[in-house]
C-alpha positions as CSV (number, residue, x, y, z in Angstrom):
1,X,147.3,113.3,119.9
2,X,148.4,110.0,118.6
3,X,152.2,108.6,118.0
4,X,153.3,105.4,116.2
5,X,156.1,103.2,118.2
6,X,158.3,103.7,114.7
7,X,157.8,107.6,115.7
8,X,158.4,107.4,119.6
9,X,161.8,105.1,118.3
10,X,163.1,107.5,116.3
11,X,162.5,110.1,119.2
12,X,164.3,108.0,122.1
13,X,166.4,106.3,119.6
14,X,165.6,103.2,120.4
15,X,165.1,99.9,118.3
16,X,161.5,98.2,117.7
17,X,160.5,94.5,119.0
18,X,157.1,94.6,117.1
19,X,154.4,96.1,115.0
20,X,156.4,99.6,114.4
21,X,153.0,101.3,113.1
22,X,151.4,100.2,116.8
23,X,149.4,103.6,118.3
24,X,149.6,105.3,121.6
25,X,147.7,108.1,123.0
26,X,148.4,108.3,126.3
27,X,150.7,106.7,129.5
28,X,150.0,104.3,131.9
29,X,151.6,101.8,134.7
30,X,152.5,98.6,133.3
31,X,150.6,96.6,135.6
32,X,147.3,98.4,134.8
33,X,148.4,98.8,131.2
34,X,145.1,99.4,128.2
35,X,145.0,99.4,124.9
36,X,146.9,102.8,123.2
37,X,149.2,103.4,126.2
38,X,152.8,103.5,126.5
39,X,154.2,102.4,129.8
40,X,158.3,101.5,130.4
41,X,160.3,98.7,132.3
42,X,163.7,99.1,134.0
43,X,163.9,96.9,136.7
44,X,163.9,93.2,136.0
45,X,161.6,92.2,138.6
46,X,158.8,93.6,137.0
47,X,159.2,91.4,133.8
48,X,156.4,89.0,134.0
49,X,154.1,91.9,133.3
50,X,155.3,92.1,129.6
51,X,153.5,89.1,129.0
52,X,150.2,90.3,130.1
53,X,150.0,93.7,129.9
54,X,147.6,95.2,127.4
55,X,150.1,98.2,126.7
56,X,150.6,98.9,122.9
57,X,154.5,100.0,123.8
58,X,156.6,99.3,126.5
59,X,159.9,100.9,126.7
60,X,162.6,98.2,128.0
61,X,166.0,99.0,129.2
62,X,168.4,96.8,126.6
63,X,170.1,95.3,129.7
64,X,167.1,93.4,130.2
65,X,166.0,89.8,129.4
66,X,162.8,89.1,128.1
67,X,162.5,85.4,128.4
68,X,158.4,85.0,127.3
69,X,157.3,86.6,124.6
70,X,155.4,90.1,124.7
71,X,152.1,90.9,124.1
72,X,153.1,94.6,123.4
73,X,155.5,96.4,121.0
74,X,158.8,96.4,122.6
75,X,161.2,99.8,122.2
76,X,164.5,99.0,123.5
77,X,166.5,101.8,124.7
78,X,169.4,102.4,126.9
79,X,167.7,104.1,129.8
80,X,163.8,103.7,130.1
81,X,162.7,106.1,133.0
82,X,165.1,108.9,130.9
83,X,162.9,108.3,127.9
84,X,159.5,108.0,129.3
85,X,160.8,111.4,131.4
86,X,161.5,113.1,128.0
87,X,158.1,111.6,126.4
88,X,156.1,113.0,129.2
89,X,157.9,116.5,129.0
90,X,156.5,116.5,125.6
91,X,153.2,115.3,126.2
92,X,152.9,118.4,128.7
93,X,154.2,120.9,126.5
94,X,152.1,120.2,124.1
95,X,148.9,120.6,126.3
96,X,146.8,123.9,125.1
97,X,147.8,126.8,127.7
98,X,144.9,128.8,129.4
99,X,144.8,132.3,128.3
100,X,142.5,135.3,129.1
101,X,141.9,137.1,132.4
102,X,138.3,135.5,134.2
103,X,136.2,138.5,135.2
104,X,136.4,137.8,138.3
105,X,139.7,138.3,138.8
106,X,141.2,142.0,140.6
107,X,143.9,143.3,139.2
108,X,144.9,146.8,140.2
109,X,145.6,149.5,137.5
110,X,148.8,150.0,138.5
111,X,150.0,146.5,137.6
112,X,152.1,145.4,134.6
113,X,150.4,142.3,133.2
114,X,152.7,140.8,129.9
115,X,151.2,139.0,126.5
116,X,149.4,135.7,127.3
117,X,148.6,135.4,130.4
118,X,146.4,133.6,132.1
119,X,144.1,135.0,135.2
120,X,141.6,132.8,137.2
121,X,138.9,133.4,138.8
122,X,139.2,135.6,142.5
123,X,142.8,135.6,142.0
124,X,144.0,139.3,143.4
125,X,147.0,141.1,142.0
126,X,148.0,144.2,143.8
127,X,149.7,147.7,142.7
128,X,153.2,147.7,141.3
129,X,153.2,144.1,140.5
130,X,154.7,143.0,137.3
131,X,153.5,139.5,135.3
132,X,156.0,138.4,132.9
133,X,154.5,136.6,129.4
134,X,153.1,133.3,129.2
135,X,152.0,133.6,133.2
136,X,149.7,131.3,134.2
137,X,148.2,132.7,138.0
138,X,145.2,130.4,138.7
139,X,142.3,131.2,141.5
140,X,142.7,132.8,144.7
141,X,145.9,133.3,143.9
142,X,147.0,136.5,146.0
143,X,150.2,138.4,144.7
144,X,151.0,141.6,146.9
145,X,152.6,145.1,146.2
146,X,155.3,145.1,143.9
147,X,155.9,141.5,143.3
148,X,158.5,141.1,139.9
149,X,157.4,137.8,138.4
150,X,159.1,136.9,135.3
151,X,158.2,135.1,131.9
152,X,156.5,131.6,131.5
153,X,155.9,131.2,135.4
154,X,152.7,128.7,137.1
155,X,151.1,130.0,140.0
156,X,148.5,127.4,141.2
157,X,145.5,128.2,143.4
158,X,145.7,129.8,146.9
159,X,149.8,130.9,146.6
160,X,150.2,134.0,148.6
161,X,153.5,135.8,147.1
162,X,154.0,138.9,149.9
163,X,154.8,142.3,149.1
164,X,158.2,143.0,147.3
165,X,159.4,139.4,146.2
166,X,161.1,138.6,143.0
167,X,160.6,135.5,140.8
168,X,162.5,134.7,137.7
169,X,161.2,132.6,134.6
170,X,159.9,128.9,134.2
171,X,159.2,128.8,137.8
172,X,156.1,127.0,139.5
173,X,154.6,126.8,142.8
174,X,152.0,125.1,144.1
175,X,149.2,125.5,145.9
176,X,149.0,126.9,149.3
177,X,152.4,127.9,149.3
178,X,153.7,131.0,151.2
179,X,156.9,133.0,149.4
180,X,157.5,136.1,152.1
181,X,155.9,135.7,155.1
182,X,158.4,137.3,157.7
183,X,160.9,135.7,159.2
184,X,160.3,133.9,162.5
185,X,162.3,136.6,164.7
186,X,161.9,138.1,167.9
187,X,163.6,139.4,170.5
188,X,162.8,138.9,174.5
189,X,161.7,142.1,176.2
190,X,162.7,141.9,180.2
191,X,160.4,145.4,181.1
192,X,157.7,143.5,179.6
193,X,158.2,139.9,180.2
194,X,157.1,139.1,176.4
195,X,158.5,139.3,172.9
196,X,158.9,141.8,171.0
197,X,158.6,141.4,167.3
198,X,162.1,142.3,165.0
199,X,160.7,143.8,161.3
200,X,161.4,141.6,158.5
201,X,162.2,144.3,155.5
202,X,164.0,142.1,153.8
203,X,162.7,139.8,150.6
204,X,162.5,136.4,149.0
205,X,164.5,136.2,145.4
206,X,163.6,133.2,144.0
207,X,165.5,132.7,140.0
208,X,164.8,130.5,137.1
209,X,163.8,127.2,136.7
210,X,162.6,126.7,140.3
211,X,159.6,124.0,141.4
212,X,158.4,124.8,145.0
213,X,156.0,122.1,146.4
214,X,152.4,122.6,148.0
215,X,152.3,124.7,151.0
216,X,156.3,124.8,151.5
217,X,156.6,128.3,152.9
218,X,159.8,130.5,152.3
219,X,160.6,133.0,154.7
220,X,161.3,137.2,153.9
221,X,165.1,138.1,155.2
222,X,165.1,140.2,157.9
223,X,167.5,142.3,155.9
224,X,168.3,141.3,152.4
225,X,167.4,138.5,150.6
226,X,166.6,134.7,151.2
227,X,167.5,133.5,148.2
228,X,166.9,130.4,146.1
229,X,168.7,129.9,143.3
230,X,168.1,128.9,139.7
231,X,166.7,125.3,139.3
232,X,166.3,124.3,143.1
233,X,163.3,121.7,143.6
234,X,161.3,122.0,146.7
235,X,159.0,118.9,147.9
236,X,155.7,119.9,150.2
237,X,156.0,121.0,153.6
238,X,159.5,122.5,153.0
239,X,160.3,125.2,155.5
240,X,163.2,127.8,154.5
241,X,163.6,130.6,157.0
242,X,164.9,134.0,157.1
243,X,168.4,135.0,155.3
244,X,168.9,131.2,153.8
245,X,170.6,130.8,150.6
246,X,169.8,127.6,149.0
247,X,172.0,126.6,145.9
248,X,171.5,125.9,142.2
249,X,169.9,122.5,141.2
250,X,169.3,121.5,145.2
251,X,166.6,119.3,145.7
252,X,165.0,118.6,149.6
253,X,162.2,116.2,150.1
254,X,159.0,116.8,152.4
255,X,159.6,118.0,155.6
256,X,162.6,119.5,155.4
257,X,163.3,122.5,157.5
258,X,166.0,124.9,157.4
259,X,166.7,127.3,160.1
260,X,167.6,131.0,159.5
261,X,171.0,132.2,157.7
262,X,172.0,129.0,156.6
263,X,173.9,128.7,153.2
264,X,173.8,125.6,150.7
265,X,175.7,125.0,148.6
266,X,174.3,123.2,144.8
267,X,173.3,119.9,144.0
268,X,172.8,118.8,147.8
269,X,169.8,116.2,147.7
270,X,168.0,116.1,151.7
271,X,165.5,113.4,152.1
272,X,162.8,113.7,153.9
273,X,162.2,115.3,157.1
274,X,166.2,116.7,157.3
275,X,166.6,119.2,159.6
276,X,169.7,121.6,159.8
277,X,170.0,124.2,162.1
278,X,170.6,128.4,161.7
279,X,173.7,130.2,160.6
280,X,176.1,127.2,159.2
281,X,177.2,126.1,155.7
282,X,176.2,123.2,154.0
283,X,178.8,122.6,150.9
284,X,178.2,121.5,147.1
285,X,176.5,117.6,146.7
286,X,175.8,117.3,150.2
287,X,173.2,113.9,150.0
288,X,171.6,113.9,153.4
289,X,169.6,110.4,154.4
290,X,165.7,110.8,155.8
291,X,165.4,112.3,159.0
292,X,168.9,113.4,159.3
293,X,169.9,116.1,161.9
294,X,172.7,119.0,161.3
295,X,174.1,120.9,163.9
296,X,176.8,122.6,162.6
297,X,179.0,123.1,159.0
298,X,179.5,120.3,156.6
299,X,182.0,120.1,154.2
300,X,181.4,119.4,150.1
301,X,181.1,115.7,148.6
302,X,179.6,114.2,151.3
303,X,177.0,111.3,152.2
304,X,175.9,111.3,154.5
305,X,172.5,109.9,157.2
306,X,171.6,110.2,161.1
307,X,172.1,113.3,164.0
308,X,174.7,114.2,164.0
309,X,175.3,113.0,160.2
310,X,177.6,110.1,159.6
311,X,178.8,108.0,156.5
312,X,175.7,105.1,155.9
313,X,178.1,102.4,157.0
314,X,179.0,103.2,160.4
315,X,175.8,104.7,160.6
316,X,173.7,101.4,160.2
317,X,176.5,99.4,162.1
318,X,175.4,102.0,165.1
319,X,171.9,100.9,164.7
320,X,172.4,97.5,165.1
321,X,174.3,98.3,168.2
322,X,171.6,100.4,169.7
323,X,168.8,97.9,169.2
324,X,171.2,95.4,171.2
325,X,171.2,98.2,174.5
326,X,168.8,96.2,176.8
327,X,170.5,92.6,176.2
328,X,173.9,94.5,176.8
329,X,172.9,96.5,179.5
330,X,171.8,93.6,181.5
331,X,174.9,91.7,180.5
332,X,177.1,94.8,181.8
333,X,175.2,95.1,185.3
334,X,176.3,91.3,185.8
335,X,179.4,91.4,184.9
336,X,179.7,94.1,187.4
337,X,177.8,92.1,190.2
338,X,180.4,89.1,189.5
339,X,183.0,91.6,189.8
340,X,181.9,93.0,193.3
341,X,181.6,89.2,194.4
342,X,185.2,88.7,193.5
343,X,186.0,91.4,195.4
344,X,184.2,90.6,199.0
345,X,185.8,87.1,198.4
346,X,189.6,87.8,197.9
């Protein structure tokens, strides 16, 4: 599908610096830009590529400076990763969706499959399950007893959804991703010097407008529900355990993990590899630096990086004390050898 930079202008509403009847049909980087690509620019360093890229469009933040001229039609707009966000939400919608069930596929009798759906190849759907419309559940992926899975949702190969979970609409998980594998509880058995295994009868509730990364695993209650709430973003290799509550529009990087019964509150951001440990509270825009340890309860409206979590300031001011250990520990042990000599010579 093709667009004119006059048509992409009036979209973003943006101005043109160029031949407004120039033709895209499809996106690329800047730097590795072709002929009938769009591509953006918001960050000034990246400037000199306007004059060689072979982009046909290029949307430019209007705070910038273009000092040589460009080989490309210029759209300027007032935030270019927002419009090229928006331009590539509509390139996807408009991609055909797969529809039809392969015959490969098992579903049981006893399931509820809606209008529209899609059904790969060796995916297996078990009794009691209900598909919502506009499903899209691609190969080998497995969806146990009774799962609820509501409209418009993306399952990509090899998910495993256990028995009992409930998803909302517009949500998408991908592949090799666990929702409802039990909770990671057991309880030490003296008479038999071993564990013994606690049931997890609880489920995952997942609502609408959730993303959940490849092979991030979310974790059945015990009791209950672990719940994740409407419009939460999961990177890979998440870990939520048993009984969390994570809230609305939270987004965690790779490698978080989150112990069991912990609450979050919404709009936290955690980068990557944040760990924060069982039954606390985390409260609302929590921003939580890379590798960041939590130990106990944090209050709302907070930045914070490091273990135990500080402000970034006194954080970094820490670090450059720590590297400086050695040189000071050697400086402390002779100051105190000075002082013992003092001593023996009063």
């Amino acid at each position: 599908m093709e667009f004119t930079a006059k048509q992409i202008a009036q979209l973003v509403q943006g101005t043109i610096d160029g031949d407004e009847n120039a033709v895209v049909n499809t996106f690329a980087k800047i730097e590795e830009g072709k002929k009938g690509a769009i591509s953006f620019l918001a960050n000034e360093k990246y400037t000199h590529y306007l004059a060689d890229t072979e982009c046909s469009v290029v949307l430019v933040d209007e705070s910038i400076k273009v000092e040589k001229p460009a080989k490309a039609t210029l759209i300027r707009v007032k935030n270019a990763r927002d419009c090229v966000a928006k331009l590539l939400q509509m390139y996807e919608s408009m991609k055909p969706k797969k529809q039809g069930v392969d015959s490969l596929a098992f579903i049981s009798p006893k399931a509820k499959i809606g209008n529209n759906v899609y059904i790969g190849a060796f995916a297996y759907i078990a009794d009691g399950v209900e598909i919502g419309d506009g499903c899209q559940i691609y190969p080998h992926a497995t969806i146990m007893e009774n799962v609820k899975l509501g409209s418009n949702c993306i399952i990509y190969p090899n998910v495993s959804i256990y028995h009992d979970c409930k998803l909302g609409n517009n949500n998408i998980i991908h592949s090799g991703s666990v929702i409802g594998a039990d909770g990671f509880g057991f309880a030490p058995n003296p008479e038999t010097n071993s564990y013994d295994k606690i049931p997890q009868i609880g489920i995952v509730t997942i609502e609408d407008d959730v993303e959940i990364g490849a092979n991030t695993c979310i974790d059945r209650s015990t009791m209950g529900s672990t719940y994740i709430r409407k419009g939460v973003k999961l990177d890979n290799l998440v870990q939520i355990a048993h009984n969390n509550d994570i809230g609305e529009n939270t987004v965690m990087s790779a490698q978080v993990g989150i112990a069991g019964s912990t609450k979050v509150g919404q709009w936290c951001m955690f980068g990557g590899q944040v760990g924060i440990s069982g039954h606390i509270t985390i409260g609302d825009k929590v921003f939580l630096g890379a590798q960041s340890g939590v130990p106990s309860s944090l209050e709302s409206n907070q930045s914070l990086i490091g273990t135990p979590p500080m402000e970034s300031r006194p954080y970094f001011r820490s670090q450059a004390i720590f590297q400086r250990l050695p040189e000071m520990y050697k400086q402390l042990n002779a100051l105190q050898k000075e002082i013992e000599e003092l001593k023996k010579n009063k």
